[in-house]
C-alpha positions as CSV (number, residue, x, y, z in Angstrom):
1,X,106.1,112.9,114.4
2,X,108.4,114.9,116.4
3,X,111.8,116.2,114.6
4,X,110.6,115.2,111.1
5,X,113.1,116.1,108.6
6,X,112.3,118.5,106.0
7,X,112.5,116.5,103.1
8,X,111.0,118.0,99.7
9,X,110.7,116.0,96.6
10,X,110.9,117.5,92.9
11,X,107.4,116.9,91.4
12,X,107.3,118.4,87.7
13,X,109.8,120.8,88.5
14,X,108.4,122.0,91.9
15,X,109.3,120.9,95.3
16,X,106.6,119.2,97.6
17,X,107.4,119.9,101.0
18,X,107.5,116.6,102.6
19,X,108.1,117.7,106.3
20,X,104.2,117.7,107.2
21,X,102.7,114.0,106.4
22,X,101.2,113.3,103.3
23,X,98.1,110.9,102.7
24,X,98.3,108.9,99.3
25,X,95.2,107.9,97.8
26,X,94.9,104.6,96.2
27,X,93.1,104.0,92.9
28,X,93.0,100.6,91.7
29,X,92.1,100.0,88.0
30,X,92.0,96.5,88.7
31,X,89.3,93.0,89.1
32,X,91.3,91.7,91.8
33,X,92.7,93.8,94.9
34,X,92.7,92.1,97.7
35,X,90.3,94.8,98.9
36,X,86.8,94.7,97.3
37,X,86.4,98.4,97.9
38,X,89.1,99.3,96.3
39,X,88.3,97.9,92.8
40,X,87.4,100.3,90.0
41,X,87.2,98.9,86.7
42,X,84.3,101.3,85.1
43,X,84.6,104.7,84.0
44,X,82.4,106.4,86.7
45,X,83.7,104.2,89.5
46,X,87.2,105.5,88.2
47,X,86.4,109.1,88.4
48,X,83.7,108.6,91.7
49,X,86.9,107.2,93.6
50,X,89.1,109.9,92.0
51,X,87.1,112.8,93.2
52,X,86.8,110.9,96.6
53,X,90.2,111.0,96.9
54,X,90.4,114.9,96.2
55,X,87.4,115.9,97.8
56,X,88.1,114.5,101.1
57,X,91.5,115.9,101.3
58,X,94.1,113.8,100.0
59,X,97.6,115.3,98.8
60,X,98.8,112.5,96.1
61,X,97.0,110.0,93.7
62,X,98.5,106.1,93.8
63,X,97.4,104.6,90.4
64,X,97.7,100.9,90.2
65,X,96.7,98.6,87.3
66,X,98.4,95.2,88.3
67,X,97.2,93.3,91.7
68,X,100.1,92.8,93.9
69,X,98.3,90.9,96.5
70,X,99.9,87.5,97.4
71,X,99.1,84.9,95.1
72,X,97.2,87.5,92.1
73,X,97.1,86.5,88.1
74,X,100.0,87.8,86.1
75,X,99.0,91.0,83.9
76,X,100.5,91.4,80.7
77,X,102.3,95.0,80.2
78,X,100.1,95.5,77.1
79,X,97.0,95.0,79.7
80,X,98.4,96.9,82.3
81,X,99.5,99.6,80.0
82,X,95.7,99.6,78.5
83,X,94.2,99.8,81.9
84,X,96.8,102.8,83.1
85,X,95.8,104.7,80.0
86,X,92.1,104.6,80.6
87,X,92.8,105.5,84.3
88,X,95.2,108.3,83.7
89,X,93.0,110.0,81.2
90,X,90.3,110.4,84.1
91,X,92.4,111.3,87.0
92,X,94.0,113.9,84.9
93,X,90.7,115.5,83.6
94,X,89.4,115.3,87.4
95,X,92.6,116.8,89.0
96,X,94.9,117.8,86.7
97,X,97.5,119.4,89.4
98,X,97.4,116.4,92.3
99,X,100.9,114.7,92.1
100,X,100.0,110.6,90.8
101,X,102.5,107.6,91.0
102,X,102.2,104.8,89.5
103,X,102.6,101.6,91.0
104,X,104.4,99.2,88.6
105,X,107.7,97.3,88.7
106,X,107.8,97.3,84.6
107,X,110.3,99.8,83.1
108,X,108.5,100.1,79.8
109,X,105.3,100.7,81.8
110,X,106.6,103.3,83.9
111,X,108.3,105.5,80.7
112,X,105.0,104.7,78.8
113,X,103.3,106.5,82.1
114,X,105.7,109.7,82.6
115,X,105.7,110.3,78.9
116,X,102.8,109.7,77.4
117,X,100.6,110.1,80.5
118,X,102.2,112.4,82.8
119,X,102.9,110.6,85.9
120,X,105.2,112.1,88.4
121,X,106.3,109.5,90.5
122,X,107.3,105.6,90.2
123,X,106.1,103.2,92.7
124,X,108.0,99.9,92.1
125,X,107.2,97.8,94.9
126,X,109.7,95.4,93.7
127,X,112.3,97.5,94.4
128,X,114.4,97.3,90.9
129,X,114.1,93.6,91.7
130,X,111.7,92.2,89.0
131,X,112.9,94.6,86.0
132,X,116.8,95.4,85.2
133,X,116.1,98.6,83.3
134,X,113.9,99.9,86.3
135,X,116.8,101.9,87.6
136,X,118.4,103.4,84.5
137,X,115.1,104.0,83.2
138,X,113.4,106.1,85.8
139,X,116.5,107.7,86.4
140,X,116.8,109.2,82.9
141,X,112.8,110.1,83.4
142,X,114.1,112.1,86.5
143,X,111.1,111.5,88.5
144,X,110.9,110.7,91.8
145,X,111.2,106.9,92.6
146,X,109.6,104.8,95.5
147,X,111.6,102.2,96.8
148,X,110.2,99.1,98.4
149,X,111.5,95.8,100.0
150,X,109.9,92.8,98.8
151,X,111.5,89.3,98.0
152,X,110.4,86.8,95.2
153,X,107.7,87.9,93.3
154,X,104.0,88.9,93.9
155,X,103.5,85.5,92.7
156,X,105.8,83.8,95.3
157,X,106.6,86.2,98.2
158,X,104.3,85.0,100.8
159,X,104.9,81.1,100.3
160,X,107.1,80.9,103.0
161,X,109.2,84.6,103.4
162,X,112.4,83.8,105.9
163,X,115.1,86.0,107.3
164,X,118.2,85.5,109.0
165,X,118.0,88.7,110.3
166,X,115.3,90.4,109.4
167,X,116.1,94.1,110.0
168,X,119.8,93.8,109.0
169,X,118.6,92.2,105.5
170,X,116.3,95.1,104.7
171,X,118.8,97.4,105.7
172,X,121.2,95.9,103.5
173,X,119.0,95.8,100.7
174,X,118.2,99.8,100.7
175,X,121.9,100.2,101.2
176,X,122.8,98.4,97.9
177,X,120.0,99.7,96.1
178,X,120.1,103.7,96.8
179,X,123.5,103.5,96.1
180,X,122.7,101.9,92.5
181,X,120.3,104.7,92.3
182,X,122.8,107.5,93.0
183,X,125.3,106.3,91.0
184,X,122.9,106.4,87.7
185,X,122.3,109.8,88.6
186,X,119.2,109.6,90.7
187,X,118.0,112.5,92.6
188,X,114.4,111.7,94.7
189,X,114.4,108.4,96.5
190,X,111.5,107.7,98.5
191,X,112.0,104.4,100.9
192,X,108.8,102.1,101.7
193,X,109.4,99.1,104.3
194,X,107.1,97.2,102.0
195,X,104.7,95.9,105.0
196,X,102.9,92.6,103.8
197,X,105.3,92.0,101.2
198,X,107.3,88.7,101.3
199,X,107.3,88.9,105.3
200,X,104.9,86.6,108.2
201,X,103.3,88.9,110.7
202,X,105.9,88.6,112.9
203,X,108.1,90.3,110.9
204,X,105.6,93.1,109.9
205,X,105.9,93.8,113.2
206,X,109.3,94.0,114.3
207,X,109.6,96.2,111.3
208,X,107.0,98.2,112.2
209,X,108.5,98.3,116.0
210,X,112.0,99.1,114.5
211,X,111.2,101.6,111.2
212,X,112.8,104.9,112.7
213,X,116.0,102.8,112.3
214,X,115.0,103.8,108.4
215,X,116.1,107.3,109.1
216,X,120.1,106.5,108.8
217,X,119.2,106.9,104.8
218,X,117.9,110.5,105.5
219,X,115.2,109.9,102.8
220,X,111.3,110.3,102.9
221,X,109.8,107.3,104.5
222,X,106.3,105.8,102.4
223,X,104.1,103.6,104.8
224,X,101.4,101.7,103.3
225,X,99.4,99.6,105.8
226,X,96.0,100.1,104.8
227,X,93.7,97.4,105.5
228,X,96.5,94.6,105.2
229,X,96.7,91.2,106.2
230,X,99.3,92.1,109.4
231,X,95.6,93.9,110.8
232,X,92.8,91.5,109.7
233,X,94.8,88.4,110.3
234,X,95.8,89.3,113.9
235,X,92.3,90.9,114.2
236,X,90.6,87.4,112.4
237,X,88.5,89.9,110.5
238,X,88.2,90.8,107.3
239,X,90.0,93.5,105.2
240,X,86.4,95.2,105.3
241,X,86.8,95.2,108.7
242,X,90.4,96.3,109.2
243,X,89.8,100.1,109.5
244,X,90.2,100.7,113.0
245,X,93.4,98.8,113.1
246,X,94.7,100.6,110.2
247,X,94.2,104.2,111.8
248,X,95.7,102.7,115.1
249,X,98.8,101.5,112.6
250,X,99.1,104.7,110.4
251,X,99.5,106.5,114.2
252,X,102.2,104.5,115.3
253,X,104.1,104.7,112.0
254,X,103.5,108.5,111.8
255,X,104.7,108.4,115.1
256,X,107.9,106.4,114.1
257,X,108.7,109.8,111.0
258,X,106.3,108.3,108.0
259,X,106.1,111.0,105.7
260,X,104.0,109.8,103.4
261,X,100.9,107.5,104.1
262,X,99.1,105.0,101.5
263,X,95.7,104.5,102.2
264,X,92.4,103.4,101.2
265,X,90.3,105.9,103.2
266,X,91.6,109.2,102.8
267,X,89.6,110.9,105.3
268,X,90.3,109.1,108.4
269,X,94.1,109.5,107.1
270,X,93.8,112.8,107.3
271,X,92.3,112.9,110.7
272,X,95.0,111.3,112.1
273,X,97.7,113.4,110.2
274,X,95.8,116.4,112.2
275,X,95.5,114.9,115.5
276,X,99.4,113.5,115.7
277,X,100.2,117.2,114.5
278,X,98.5,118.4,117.3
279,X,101.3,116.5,119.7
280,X,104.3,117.3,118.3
């Protein structure tokens, strides 16, 4: 927490200061999250967990319409499109002002989003990976992007992830990729370790023990560890079960400069945003 950066990011033409944390709601307009709670496929569930989100303080809405947990169904992009759309239209009529990304790794998806629904940020947690006109696309829209690691597909990335060297290799691959970004022209890069994605617990750890090193970039750093399998599994509990080991987690990473943190309970985010502010 101590010496964070003042990064600001461009959000429909304003800048979000980014140098206090920031807690990221997650709204998933899906059947299938790998966390029950977290499912809202009705309209009043929709706009129940939006207000939730709001009401209990949170700065930024993460929409999601396609399961990324290891091993989910394939959506098509009409369905995900179709699911976005009904989403969008209540998180907009609830909180029209509160900054919402989208989490997709389909270019056509995401310009559907900023255009038609006004999205502000991209969340592609495939990094550019899974769809060649993610980059060129997102940097024409000129909206902030969200850069994760992640190998093979949601599909395929936990079947049996490997590294040579595991922190060289994700440093590598945000090298590469934020260079590809600048050189289309774009501006707001926001970097996410991608914790769960394509890596064993062992190596969500060692990143976890090692993000600062994610600094070198000088970029906003997006940690989302909320109720994953690197708590529950270590814990042998269930994802139900994995708040107090996600509030221990969202310390240490605040700890290690996250800016931004992507959660499930917004409140108890918040609370320790407040109390790790109280120590620096």
């Amino acid at each position: 927490m101590k010496g964070l950066l003042p990064y600001t990011i461009n959000v429909r033409g304003q800048l979000l200061n980014l140098s206090q944390p920031q807690v990221m709601g997650i709204l998933n307009v899906t059947p299938d999250s790998f966390y029950a709670g977290s499912r809202m496929e009705t309209e009043d569930a929709i706009r129940k967990r939006v207000r939730q989100i709001a009401d209990e303080g949170g700065e930024m809405i993460d929409v999601g319409a396609y399961s990324s947990r290891p091993g989910a169904a394939d959506v098509s992009s009409k369905e995900e499109m179709e699911r976005l759309r009904r989403g969008m239209k209540i998180v907009r009529e609830e909180c029209p002002d509160l900054p919402v990304s989208v989490d997709t790794f389909r270019a056509d998806v995401a310009k559907m989003c900023v255009e038609e629904l006004g999205v502000d940020i991209i969340n592609d947690i495939s990094g550019g990976g899974l769809d060649k006109a993610m980059f060129p696309t997102v940097a024409k829209l000129g909206v902030p992007y969200i850069l994760m690691h992640m190998k093979g597909t949601p599909q395929t990335m936990q079947e049996a992830p490997h590294y040579d060297d595991l922190l060289k290799e994700v440093m590598l691959y945000f090298a590469e990729r934020i260079q590809r970004l600048r050189d289309l022209g774009q501006k707001d890069i926001i970097l996410d370790p991608g914790y769960g994605f394509a890596k064993t617990l062992e190596h969500n750890y060692e990143l976890l023990q090692h993000q600062e090193m994610l600094h070198v970039f000088e970029l906003p750093l997006l940690v989302g560890v909320s109720r994953k399998s690197m708590i529950y599994k270590l814990l042998n509990c269930t994802p139900e079960e994995a708040l107090n080991g996600t509030t221990v987690l969202n310390t240490i990473a605040l700890q290690k400069g996250a800016n931004i943190l992507r959660v499930h309970d917004v409140r108890e985010a918040k609370e320790v945003v407040r109390l790790c502010l109280n120590l620096a």
